[in-house]
C-alpha positions in Angstrom: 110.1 106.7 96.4 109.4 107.8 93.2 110.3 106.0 90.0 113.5 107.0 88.6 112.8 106.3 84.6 112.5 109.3 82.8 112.4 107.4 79.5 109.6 105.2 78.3 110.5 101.5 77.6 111.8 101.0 74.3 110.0 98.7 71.7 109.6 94.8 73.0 108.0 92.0 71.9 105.3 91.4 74.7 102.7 94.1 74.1 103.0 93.2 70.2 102.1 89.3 71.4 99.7 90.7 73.4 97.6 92.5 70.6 98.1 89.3 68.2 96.5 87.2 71.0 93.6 89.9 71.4 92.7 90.5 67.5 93.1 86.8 66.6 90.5 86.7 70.1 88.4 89.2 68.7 87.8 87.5 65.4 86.9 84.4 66.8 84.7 85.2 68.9 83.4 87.6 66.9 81.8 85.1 64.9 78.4 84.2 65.9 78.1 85.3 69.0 74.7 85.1 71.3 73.4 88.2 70.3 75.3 90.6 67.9 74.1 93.8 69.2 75.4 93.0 72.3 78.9 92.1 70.8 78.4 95.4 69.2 78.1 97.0 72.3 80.6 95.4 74.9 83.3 95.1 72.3 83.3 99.0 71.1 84.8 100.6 74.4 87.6 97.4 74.6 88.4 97.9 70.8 89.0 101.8 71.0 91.2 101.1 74.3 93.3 98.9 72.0 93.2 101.7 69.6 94.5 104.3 71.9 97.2 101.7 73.0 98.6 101.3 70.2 98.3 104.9 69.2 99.8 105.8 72.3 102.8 103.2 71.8 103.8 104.3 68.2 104.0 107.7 69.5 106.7 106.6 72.0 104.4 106.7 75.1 105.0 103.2 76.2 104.0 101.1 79.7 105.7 98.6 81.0 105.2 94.7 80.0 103.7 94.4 83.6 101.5 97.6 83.0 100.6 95.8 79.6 100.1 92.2 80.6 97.3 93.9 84.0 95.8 95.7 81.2 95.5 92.9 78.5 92.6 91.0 81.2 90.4 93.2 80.8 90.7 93.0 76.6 90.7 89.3 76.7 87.5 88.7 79.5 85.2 91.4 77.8 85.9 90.1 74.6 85.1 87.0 76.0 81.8 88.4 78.0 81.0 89.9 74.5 80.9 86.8 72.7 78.5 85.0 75.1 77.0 88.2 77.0 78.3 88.1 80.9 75.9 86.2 82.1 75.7 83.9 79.9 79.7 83.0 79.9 80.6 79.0 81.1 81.8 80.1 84.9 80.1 77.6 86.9 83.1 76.5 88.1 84.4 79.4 89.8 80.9 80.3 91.0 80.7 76.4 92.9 84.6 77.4 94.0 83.4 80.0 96.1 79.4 79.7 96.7 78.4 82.3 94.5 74.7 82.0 93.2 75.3 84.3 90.5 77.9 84.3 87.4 80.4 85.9 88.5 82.8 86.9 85.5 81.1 90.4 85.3 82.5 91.0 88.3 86.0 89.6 88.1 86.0 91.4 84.8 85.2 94.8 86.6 87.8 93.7 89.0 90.5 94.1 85.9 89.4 97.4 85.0 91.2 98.8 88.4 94.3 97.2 86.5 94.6 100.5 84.8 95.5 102.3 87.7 98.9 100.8 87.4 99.5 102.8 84.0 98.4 105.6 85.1 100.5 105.8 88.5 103.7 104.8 85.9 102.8 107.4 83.8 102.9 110.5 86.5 105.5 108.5 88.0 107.7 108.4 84.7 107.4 112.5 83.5 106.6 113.5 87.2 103.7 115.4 87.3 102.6 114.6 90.9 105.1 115.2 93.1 103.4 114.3 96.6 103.4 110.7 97.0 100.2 110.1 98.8 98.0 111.4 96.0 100.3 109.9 92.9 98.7 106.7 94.7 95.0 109.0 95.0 94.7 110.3 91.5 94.7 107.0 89.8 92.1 105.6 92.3 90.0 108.4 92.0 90.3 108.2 87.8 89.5 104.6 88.3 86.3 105.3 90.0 85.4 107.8 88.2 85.5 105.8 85.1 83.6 102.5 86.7 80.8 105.2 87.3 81.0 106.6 83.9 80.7 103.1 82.6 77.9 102.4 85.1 75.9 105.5 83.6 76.7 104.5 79.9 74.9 101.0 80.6 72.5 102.2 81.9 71.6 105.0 79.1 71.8 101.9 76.3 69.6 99.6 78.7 67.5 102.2 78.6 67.2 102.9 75.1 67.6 99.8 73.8 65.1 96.9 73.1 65.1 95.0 76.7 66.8 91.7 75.7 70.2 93.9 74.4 69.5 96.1 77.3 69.5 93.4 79.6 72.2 91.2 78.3 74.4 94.5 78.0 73.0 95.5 82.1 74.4 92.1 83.0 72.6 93.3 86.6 70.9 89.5 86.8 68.4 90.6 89.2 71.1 92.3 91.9 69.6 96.0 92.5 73.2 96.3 93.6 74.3 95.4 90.6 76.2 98.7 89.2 77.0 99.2 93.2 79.3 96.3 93.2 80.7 96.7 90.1 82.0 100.1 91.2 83.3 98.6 93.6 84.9 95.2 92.0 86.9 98.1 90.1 88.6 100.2 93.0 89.4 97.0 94.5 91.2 96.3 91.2 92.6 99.5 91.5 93.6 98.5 94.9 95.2 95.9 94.0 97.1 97.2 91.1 98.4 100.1 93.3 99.7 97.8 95.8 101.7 95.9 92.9 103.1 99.1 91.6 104.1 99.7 95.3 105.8 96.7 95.6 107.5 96.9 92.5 108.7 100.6 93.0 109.9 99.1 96.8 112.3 96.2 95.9 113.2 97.4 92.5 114.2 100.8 94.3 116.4 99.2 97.3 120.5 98.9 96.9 121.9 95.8 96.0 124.1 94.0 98.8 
């Protein structure tokens, strides 16, 4: 069923908590960080996101606090993976958790970029522009993937030209030839998972009260 808001939501407090928590973040870790042309780097495509959210919310195009909070992890563990490089951040804990021989908070980070798909699905949802259901739930999985490879192509550009210490810490690949494989794939499972939220959300919020 699709959503029945027509109207964005008006003005609330989360999202504005939610950007103090992220430029306070941002500062902090800003200073000294491993390496600062890294920082540079992983901290640039985050920052303009924030940008364009709030751009985006003064204009009256607003999400959700849900839609917010999903898309705030990505801003607050890639600012995080930009302070100490991704393989580099304190994880060991989750790794030993679940047998992983690698640091894994690249990956759970990529996992949080498929959060997006749950602002984009309330987006066409909210003004209607796709009317079949099935692919209201495609487009965003597809626009998901197709930014994880975009993403994957940009690394691999600035490992490239870079010197191979930034190249490598901004890679983050830590020996797995699979590396930008998975990661695609840590996102559309994030958009997976985001999807099935917004599904569940639009189910119960949609049925008639006893």
């Amino acid at each position: 069923m699709l959503a029945q808001e027509l109207s964005p939501p008006p003005p609330h407090w989360f999202p504005k908590l939610l950007l103090a928590i992220y430029l306070l973040e941002f500062v902090v870790l800003g200073i000294h960080p491993t390496e600062r042309g890294t920082w540079i780097a992983e901290n640039t495509p985050i920052f303009l996101i924030v940008v364009a959210l709030v751009v985006l919310y003064r204009r009256g195009v607003r999400f959700s606090n849900l839609a917010y909070l999903l898309m705030s992890v990505l801003l607050f563990l890639h600012t995080i993976g930009g302070h100490y490089t991704f393989e580099k951040v304190p994880f060991a804990w989750f790794d030993n958790l679940f047998g992983f021989k690698r640091n894994m908070f690249d990956r759970v980070a990529h996992v949080t970029v498929g959060f997006y798909a749950f602002a984009i699905i309330e987006l066409t949802d909210r003004y209607g522009t796709i009317r079949n259901r099935a692919i209201s739930y495609l487009f965003p999985l597809c626009a998901i993937g197709t930014i994880a490879m975009t993403y994957e192509l940009i690394e691999w550009i600035y490992a490239d030209l870079s010197d191979p210490a930034a190249g490598s810490a901004f890679l983050g690949s830590q020996g797995d030839i699979w590396d930008a494989q998975k990661d695609m794939l840590a996102d559309t499972s994030g958009a997976v998972i985001a999807l099935a939220l917004y599904w569940l959300r639009d189910t119960f919020s949609s049925r008639p009260k006893a």
